[in-house]
N, C-alpha and C positions, 0 to 999 in steps of 0.2 A: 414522530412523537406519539406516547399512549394515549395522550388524551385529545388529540389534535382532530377538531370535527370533520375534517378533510380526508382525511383516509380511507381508503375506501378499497374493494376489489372487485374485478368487473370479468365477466363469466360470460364464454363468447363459445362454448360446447352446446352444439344443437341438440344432443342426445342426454345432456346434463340434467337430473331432476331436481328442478331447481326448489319446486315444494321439503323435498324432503332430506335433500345431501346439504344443505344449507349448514345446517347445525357442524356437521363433519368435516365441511371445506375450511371454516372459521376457526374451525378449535387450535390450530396452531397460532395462532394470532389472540385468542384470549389474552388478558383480560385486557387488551385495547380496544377503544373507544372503535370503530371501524362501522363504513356501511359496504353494502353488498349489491351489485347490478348485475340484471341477466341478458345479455344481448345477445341472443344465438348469429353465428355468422354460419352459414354452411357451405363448404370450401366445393362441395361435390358438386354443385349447379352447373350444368354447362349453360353455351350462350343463349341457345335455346330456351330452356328452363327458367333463366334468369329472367328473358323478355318475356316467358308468357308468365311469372310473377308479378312484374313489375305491372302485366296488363291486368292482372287479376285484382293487387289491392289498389289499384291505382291512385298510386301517389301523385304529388304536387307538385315534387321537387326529388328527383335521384343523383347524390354527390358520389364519384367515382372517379375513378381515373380516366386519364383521357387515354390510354391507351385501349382500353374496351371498346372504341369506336372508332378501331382501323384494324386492316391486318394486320399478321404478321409480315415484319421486314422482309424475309424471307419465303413468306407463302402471302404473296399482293392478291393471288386471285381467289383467296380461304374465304370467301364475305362470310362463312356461314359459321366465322371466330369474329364476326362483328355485332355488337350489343344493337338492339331494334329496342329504342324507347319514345314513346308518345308524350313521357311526362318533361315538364321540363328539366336541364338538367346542368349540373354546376360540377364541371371537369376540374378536380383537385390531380392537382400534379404533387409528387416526392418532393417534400421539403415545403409547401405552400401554404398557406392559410385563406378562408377565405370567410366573410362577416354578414352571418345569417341572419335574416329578421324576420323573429318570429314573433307573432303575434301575442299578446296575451291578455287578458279578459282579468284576470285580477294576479293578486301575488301576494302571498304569506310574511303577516306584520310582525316580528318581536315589541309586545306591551312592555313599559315599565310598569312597575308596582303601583305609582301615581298613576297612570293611565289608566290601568283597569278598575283601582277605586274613583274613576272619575263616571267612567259609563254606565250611564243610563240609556236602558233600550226604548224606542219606541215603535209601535206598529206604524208600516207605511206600506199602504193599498199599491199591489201593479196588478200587472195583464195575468199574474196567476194567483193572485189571491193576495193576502198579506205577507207583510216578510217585517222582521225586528231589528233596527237601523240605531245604530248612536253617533252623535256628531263628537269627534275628537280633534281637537288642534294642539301643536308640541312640533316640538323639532325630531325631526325626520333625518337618519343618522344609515347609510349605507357601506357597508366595509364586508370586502369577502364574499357580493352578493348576499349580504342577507342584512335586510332592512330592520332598522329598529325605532319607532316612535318613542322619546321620551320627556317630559314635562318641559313646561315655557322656558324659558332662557331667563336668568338670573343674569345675566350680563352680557354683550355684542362686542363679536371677535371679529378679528379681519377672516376671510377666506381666499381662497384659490377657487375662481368662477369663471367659466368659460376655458376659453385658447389658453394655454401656460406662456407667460412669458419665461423662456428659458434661465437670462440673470438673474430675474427677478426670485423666480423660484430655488438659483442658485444661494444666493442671499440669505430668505428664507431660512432654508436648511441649515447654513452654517451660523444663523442667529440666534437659532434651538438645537447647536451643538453636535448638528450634524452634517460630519466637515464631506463634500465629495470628493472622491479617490480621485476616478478617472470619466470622463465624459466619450463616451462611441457616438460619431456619426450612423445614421443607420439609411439604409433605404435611399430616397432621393436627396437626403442632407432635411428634409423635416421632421424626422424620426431621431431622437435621443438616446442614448443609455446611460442613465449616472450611476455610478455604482458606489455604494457610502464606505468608507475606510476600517470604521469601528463594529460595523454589524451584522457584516454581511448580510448587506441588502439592495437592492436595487431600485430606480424608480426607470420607465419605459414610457418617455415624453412622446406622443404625435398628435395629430392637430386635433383627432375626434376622441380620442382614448388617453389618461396618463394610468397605469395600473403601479402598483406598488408591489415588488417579493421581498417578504421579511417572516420571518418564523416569531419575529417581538411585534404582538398587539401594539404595544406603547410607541414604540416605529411609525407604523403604519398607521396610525391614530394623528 
């Protein structure tokens, strides 16, 4: 969709200048909404290369394939096609996923209109001097990874909190009109798939995650 904040293109040329081809790469894509990432890959490393990289910026964590740290089937005694890493490392195999924790220090609010006519700053002293601080309270509203604070609550809704219970959440849905198709087993049998009839949309039930795909805000809301 043109206007869809999601959109995005991700630019994996180590020779790419990304300062200044930007403009040129995008213009087929005008006038959509679209954002733009650079992540050089360079395919020309050998394994050598690679480990004295890895020893160079030393990272924390390197996710890669597990077959980097064996030979070849074929050539068992090649050690020297085998990846040398000091950092710790998280072997993603074709087709896998795996649930990174990454740490964060803060994360970017959406204000509503009330919110921001409510702040008042004030100075508060730390270990580097002052810094300008406003105390805000409002309901706290997260969809699509991107948090939004908006004014007190005018009225108290039931939610969905904690573990899903599956019927219940079956229920739910078909009490706001949203009938499910069909339900997937997934994984060990604690993993769901519901997929809704009218919206093409889905909801992805497990015990620490439920995520929603639907292209309707009002869906997913």
């Amino acid at each position: 969709m043109a206007d869809d904040k999601n959109n995005a293109v991700i630019l994996i040329e180590p020779e790419y200048c990304f300062a200044t081809g930007l403009s040129t790469t995008l213009a087929p894509f005008l006038p959509m909404n679209i954002r733009s990432y650079f992540f050089p890959i360079d395919p020309s490393l050998n394994y050598t290369q690679a480990g004295k990289l890895i020893k160079d910026i030393r990272p924390k964590t390197v996710i890669t394939s597990p077959t980097y740290f064996r030979p070849p089937v074929f050539q068992p005694n090649r050690t020297d096609l085998v990846l040398n890493c000091d950092a710790e490392v998280v072997k993603l195999a074709s087709g896998e996923t795996v649930n990174l924790l990454q740490p964060q220090s803060h994360i970017n609010v959406e204000l509503s209109k009330e919110q921001i006519e409510q702040i008042n700053l004030q100075p508060l002293k730390t270990t580097d001097g002052y810094q300008l601080v406003a105390q805000l309270s409002g309901i706290l509203k997260a969809r699509d990874n991107k948090p939004k604070l908006t004014g007190p609550p005018t009225s108290c809704s039931n939610v969905l909190y904690g573990e899903v219970d599956l019927q219940e959440l079956i229920t739910a849905l078909s009490s706001n009109g949203l009938t499910p198709n069909k339900i997937d087993t997934l994984g060990a049998g604690n993993h769901f798939l519901i997929s809704l009839s009218d919206h093409n949309s889905s909801i992805t039930v497990s015990p620490n995650v439920t995520s929603i795909t639907s292209q309707s805000g009002s869906v997913r809301q």
